[in-house]
N, C-alpha and C positions, 0 to 999 in steps of 0.2 A: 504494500500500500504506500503513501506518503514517506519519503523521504526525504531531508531540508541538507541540501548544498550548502545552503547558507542565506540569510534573513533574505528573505521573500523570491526566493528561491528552489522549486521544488520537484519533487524524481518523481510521478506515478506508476506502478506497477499493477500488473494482475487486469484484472475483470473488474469493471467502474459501473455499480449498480445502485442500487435503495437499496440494499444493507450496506454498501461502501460509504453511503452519504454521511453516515456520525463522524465516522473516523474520518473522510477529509474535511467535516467543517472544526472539528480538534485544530486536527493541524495547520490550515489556512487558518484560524482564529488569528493566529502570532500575529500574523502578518497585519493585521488592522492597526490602525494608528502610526504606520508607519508611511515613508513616502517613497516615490516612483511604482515600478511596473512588479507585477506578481506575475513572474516567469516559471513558467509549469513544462516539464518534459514529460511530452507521452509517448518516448521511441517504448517502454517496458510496455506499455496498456496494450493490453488484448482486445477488449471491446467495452464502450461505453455505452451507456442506456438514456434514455432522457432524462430521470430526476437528476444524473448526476449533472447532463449539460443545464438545465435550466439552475439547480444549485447553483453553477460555476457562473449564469447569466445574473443569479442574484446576486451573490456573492461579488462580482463587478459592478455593480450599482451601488454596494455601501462603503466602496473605498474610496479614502478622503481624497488620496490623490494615486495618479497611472491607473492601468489597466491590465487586465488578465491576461497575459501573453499565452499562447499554446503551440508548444514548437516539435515537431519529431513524430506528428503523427502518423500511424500506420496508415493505410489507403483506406479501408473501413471503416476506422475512427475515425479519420477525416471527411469521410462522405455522410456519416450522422450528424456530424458538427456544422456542414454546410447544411443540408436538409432544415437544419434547427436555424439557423440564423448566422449560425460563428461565418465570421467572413476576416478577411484581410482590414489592415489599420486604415483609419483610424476607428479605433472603437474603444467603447470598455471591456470586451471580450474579444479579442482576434487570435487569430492563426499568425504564426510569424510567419512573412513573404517565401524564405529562405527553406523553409523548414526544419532551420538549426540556428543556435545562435553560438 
């Protein structure tokens, strides 16, 4: 699940469902009150479900300052995340252009 590179910063691993959503709002919790971008690696994720992407769409609505970055995704994670809205910057939740940073 959730691992922290370093402040606001983050590794996602495994399978990203409604039972994964506690444990990463835990983990993104840190990251509130702090400033710039919440950069998220999804090369580990296997596949995401919608509560996790809308989570992640809310979750970029209460941060004071930047936006949710999403970088490394597999081609299936990434076509749920388009389907749902995630799109390239600018936004509160994008896809990094690159798809690495």
């Amino acid at each position: 699940m959730p691992t922290t590179t370093r402040t606001r910063e983050y590794r996602l691993s495994g399978t990203l469902d409604l039972v994964s959503v506690d444990r990463l709002a835990d983990a993104l919790s840190m990251a509130l009150g702090a400033s710039g971008d919440v950069v998220i690696d999804l090369s580990k994720v296997e596949s995401i479900d919608s509560f996790v992407v809308r989570f992640l769409l809310e979750f970029s609505g209460v941060l004071d300052d930047g936006s949710v970055v999403l970088h490394s995704a597999n081609p299936q994670v990434e076509r749920i995340l388009r389907v749902m809205g995630v799109g390239r910057r600018p936004g509160p939740l994008c896809l990094a252009a690159n798809h690495a940073l």
